[in-house]
C-alpha positions in Angstrom: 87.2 244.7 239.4 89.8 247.4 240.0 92.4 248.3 237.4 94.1 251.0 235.1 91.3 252.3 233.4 92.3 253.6 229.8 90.2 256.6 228.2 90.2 256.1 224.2 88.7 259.9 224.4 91.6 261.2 226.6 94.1 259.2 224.1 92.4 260.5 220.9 92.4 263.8 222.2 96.0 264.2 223.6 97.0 262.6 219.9 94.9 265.5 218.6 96.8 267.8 220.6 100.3 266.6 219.8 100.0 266.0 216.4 99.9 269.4 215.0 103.4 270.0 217.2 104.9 266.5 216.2 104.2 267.5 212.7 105.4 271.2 212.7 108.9 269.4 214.9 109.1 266.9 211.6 108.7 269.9 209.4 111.4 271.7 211.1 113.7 269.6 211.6 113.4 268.0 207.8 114.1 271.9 206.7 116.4 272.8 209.2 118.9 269.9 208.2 118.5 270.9 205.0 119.3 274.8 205.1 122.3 273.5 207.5 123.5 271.1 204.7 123.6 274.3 202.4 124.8 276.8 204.6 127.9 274.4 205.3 128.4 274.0 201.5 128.2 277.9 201.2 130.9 278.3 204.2 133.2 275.9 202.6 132.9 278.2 199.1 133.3 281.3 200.8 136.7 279.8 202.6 138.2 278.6 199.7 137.4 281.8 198.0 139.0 283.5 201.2 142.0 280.9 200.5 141.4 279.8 204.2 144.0 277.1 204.3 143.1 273.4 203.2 144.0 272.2 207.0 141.4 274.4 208.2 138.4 274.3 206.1 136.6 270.9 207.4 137.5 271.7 210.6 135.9 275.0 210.8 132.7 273.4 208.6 132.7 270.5 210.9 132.2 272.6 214.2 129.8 274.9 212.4 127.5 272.2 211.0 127.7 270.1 214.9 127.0 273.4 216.5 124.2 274.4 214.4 122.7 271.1 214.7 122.6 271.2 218.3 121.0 274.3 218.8 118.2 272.8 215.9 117.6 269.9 218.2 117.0 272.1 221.6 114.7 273.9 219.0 112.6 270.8 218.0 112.5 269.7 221.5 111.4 272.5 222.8 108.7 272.4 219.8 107.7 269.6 220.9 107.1 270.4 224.4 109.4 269.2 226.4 111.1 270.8 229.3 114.7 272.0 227.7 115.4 273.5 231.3 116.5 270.1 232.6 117.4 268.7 229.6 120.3 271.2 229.1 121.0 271.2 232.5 121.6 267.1 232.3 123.6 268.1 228.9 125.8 270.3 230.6 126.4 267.6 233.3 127.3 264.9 230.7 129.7 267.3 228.9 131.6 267.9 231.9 131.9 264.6 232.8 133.1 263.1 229.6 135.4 266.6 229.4 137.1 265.8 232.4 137.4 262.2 231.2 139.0 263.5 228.3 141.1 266.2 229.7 144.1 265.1 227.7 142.2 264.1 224.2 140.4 267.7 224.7 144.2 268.9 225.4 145.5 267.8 222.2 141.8 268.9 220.4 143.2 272.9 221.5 146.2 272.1 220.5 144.9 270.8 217.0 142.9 274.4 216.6 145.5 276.7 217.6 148.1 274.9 215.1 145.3 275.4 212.4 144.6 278.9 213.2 148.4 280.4 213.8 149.8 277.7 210.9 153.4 278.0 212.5 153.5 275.4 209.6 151.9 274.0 207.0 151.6 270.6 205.0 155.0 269.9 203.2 157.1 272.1 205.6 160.6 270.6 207.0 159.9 270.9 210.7 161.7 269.8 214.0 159.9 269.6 217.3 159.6 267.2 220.1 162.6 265.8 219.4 161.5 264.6 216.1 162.2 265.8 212.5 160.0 264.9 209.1 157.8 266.3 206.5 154.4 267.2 207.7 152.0 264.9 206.0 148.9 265.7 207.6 147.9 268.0 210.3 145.2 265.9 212.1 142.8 267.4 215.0 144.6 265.1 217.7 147.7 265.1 216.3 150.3 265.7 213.2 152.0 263.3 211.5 155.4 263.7 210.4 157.4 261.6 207.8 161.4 262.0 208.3 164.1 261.4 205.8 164.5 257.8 206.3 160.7 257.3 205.6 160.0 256.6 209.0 155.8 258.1 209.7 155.2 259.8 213.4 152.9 260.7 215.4 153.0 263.7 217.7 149.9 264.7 219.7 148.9 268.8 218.9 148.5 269.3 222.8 152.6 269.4 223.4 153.3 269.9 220.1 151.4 273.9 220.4 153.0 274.2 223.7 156.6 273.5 222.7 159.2 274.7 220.3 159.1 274.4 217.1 161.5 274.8 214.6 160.5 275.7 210.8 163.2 274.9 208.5 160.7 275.6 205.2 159.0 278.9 206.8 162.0 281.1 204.8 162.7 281.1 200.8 166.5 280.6 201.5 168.9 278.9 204.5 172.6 279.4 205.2 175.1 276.3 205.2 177.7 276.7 207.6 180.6 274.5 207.4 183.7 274.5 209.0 186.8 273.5 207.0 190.1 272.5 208.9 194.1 272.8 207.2 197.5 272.4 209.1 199.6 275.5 210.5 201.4 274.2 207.6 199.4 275.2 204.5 198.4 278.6 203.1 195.5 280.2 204.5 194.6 282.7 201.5 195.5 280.2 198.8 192.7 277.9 200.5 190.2 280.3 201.1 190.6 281.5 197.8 190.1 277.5 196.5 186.9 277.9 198.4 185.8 280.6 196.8 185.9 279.3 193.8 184.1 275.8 194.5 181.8 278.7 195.8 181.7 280.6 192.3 181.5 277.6 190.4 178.5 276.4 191.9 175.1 277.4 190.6 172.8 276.2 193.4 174.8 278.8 195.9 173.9 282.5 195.7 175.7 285.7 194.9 173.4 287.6 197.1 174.3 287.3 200.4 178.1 286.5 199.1 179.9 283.7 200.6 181.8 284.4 203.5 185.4 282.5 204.0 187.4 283.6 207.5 189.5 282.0 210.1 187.0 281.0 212.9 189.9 279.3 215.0 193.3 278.7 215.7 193.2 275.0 217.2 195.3 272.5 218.7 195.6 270.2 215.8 194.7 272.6 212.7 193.5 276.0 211.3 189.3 276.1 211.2 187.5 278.4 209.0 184.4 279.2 208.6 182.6 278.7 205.2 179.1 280.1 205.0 177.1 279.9 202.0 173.2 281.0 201.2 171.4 278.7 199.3 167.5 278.1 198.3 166.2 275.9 201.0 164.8 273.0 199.0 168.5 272.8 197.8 170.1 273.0 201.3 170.8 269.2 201.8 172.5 268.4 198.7 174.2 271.4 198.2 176.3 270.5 201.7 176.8 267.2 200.5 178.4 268.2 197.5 180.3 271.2 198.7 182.3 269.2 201.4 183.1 266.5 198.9 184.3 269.1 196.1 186.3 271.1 198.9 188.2 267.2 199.8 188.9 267.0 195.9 190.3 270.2 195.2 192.4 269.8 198.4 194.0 267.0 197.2 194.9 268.6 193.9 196.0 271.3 195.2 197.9 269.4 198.2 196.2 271.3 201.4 196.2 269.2 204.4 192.9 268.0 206.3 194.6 266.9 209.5 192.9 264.4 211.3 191.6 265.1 214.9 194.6 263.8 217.3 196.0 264.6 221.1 199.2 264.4 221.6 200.3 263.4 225.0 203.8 264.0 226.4 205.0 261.8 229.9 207.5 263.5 231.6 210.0 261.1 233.9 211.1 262.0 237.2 214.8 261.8 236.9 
């Protein structure tokens, strides 16, 4: 009777001559794990002793760790005996086929690290970019999330987000307010710049230094603009314009200067 004839020597002896490697692999890949597992925890101590910022540090660990990891797998298989040659080359292949089916998740992964490693913001910071304005909550790998004044959480993917402008209105200890503030031809223009000079004095949440600056911006149709520039710290920016525009409409009306109301006057002239 023909068949598949099985050697028990041949089996015991291949067994023989595998073990050793299968057990040395185990061994290695047991400690290896283990010394990875450390030298993550020691990375993550050094960073926050470097005061790497909080956005950055399990990102950096992550990659570290995945990338160490990999390289102790090629070395166990290769222990082991197999042929890394192909293997790596079949890796490679995978990796560029999933990369180029995530071109745009890979996109917004770049974007994600260069946002992390320039910090043209931070968590906390007022920014405005991509149309949208918020609070950053979180600054994600894939994307940031925002949270705007009306309590309103989105999303915007890093890939666009590192491309395009941004605007930091928390990157700087202190922001300008600039107002404009109209009167008629009719009212005084040094009496009501010096009324606005001192709402300026007289509030403590605008600074000295720069000074307020009060000057006519524009003669207009209607009314006579100035300009009213004040510094102020820039967590108090919002309420300090607020309050500066309603104190400028009391003090107006005590002191009877005109706020003229925005108007076109049109004149129809008849063919005799």
């Amino acid at each position: 009777m023909n068949g598949f004839h099985v050697n028990p020597d041949k089996i015991i002896e291949l067994v023989i001559s595998y073990l050793p490697r299968l057990a040395l692999a185990l061994v290695t890949l047991i400690a290896g794990l283990w010394l990875i597992r450390i030298f993550s925890k020691g990375i993550r101590r050094f960073m926050e002793s470097r005061k790497v910022d909080e956005s950055l540090r399990p990102f950096l660990t992550s990659v570290i760790s995945i990338v160490l990891k990999i390289l102790l797998f090629i070395s166990v298989m290769g222990m082991i005996g197999i042929e890394m040659t192909s293997f790596i080359a079949l890796l490679g292949a995978v990796g560029l086929s999933i990369g180029m089916a995530l071109s745009g998740a890979l996109q917004h992964f770049a974007g994600g690290v260069l946002i992390l490693i320039y910090k043209p913001f931070k968590k906390g910071d007022f920014i405005e970019a991509q149309g949208q304005k918020g609070s950053v909550l979180e600054i994600r790998i894939f994307n940031t999330v925002l949270l705007t004044v009306d309590n309103k959480t989105i999303f915007i993917p890093n890939g666009p987000l590192s491309t395009g402008t941004i605007i930091n209105y928390s990157a700087e200890e202190n922001r300008r307010i600039d107002m404009v503030i109209s009167i008629s031809y009719s009212d005084d223009v040094d009496k009501t710049k010096s009324i606005l000079k001192r709402i300026a004095d007289n509030e403590p949440r605008i600074l000295k230094n720069p000074a307020p600056l009060f000057a006519v911006s524009e003669l207009g149709i209607n009314s006579v603009d100035i300009a009213a520039r004040v510094w102020v710290k820039t967590a108090d920016y919002q309420d300090v314009n607020f309050d500066f525009l309603e104190t400028v409409k009391k003090e107006f009306d005590k002191e009877n200067i005109t706020i003229p109301p925005s108007q076109m006057h049109i004149h129809i002239k008849r063919d005799s």
